[in-house]
C-alpha positions in Angstrom: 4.8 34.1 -4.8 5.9 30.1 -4.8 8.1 29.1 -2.4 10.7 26.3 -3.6 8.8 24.1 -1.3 5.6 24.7 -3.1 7.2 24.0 -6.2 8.8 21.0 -5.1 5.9 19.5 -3.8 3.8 20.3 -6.7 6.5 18.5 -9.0 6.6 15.4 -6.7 2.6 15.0 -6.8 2.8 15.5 -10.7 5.2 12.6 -10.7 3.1 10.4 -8.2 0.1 10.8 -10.4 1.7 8.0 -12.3 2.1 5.8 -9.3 -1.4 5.1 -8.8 -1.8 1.4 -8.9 0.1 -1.2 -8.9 -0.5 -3.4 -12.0 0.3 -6.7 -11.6 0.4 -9.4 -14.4 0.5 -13.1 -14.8 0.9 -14.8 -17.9 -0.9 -18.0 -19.2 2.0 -20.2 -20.2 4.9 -18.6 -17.2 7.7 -20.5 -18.8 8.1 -17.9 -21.5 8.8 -15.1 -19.2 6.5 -12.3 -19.4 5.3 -12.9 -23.4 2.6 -14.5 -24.5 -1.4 -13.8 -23.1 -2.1 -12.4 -20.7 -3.8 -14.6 -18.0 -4.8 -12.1 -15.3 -4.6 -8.8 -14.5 -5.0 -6.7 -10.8 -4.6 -3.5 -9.9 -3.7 -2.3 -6.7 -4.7 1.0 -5.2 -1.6 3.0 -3.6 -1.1 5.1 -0.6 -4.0 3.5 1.1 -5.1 0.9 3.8 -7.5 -1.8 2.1 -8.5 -4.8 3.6 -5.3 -4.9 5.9 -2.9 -4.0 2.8 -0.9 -1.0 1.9 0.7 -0.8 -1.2 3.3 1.5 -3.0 4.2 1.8 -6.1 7.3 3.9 -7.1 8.0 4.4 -10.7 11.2 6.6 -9.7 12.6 4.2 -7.6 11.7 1.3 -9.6 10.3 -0.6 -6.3 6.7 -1.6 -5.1 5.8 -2.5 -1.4 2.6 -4.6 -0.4 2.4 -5.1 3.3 0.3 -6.9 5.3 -1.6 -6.0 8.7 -3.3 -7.8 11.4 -5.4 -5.5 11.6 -8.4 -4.3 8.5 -7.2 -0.2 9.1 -3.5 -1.3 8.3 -2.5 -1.4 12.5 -1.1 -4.3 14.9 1.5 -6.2 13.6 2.9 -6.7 10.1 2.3 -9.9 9.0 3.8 -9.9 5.5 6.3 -7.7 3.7 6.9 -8.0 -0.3 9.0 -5.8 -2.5 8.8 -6.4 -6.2 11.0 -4.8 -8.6 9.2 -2.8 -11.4 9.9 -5.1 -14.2 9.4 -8.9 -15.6 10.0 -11.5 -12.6 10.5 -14.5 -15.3 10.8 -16.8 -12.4 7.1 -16.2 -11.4 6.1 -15.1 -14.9 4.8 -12.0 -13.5 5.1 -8.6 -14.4 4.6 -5.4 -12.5 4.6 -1.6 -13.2 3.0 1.4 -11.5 -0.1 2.6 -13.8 -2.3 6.3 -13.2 -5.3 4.4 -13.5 -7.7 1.0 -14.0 -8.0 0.5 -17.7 -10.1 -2.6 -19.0 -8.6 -5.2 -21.0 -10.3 -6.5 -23.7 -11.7 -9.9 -23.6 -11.6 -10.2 -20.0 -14.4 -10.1 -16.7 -13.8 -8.1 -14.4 -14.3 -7.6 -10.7 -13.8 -3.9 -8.8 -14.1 -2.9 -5.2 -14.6 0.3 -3.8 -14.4 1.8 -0.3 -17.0 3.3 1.3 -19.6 4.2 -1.5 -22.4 3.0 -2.8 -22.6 4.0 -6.5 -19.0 2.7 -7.5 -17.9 5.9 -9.1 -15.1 6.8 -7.4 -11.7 4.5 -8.1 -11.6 1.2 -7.3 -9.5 0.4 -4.5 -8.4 -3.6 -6.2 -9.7 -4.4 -9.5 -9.0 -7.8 -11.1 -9.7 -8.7 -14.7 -9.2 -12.2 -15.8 -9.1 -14.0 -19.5 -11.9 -14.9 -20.9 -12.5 -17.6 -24.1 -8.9 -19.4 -23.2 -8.7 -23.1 -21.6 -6.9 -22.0 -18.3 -6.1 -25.0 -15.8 -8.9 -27.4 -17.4 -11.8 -24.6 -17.6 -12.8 -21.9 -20.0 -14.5 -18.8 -18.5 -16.9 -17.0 -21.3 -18.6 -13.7 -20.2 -21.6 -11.8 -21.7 -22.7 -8.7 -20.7 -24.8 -10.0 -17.5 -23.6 -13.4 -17.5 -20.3 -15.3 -16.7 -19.9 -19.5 -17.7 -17.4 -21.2 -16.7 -16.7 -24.7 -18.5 -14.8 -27.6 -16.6 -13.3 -30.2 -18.2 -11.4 -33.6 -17.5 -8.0 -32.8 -18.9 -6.1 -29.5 -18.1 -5.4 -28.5 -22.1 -9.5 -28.5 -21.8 -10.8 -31.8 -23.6 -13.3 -33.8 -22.1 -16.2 -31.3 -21.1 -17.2 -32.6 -17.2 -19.5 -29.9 -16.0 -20.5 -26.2 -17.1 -22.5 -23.3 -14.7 -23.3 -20.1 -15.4 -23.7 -17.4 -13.0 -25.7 -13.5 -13.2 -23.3 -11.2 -12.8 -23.3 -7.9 -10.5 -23.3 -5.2 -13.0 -24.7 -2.8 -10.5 -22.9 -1.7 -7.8 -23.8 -3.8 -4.6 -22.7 -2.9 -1.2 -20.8 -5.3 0.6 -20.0 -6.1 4.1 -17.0 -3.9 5.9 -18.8 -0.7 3.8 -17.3 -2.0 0.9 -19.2 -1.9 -2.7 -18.3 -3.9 -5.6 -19.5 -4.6 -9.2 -18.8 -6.7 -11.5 -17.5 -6.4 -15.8 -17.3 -7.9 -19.3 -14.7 -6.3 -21.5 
């Protein structure tokens, strides 16, 4: 038979299963709020310590929590506390929400790290997906599926080519110091 705290705790973890990440969004022109295209994208693993961070994410409570530690297993002293509320911060131009899961966004590359594995199929702990084909701060990023080229240029509105490199990307998951693995995406 169920016990009301049974039940109770099977309804809160239904509703958590929504607060898996924290999504956080910045936008490529800021001044119009949070409109436009999107520049960046990262999601944030909750209810873990990664690389000295813990984050929360409460869709309930309309509040998320990154905090900083001195230490990488999220000990020692705090050393930086941020709330953001689960909405547009037009100030900023960025946006937060809680999401269930990483989802790709198209027309972006993307970098994921993982914890403690080295085949990168369990969920990434940070994931970070930025826009691809779109001057950005005087450069244009294009990605193919092994490859990522990033274009400079003089001016910031991206006239005036100065330099392009290209780089291979890690499509296979690659173990990383701290027993961290990491791989790398083109959406």
């Amino acid at each position: 038979m169920w016990s009301h705290t049974s039940i109770i705790t099977l309804l809160l973890n239904g509703v958590q299963s929504y607060d898996n990440y924290l999504m956080s969004q910045s936008f490529l022109d800021a001044t119009t709020g949070c409109s436009g295209s999107v520049l960046s994208t990262s999601f944030y693993k909750t209810n873990v310590c990664f690389n000295s961070q813990f984050v929360t994410c409460s869709t309930a409570d309309g509040v998320a929590t990154l905090t900083g530690y001195t230490n990488p297993d999220c000990t020692g002293r705090i050393t930086t506390l941020e709330k953001y509320q689960l909405q547009c911060d037009e100030a900023s131009g960025y946006q937060f929400s809680c999401q269930n899961e990483v989802y790709p966004i198209h027309n972006t590359v993307g970098a994921y790290n993982y914890y403690d594995t080295n085949d990168c199929d369990t969920e990434p702990f940070f994931a970070q997906m930025s826009i691809t084909n779109t001057c950005q701060y005087g450069a244009i990023i294009q990605c193919t599926n092994s490859t990522m080229t990033t274009t400079s240029f003089q001016q910031l509105d991206c006239t005036f080519e100065i330099s392009k490199s290209t780089v291979n990307l890690n499509t296979n998951c690659i173990k990383n110091a701290n027993f961290q693995s990491s791989k790398n995406v083109c959406f």
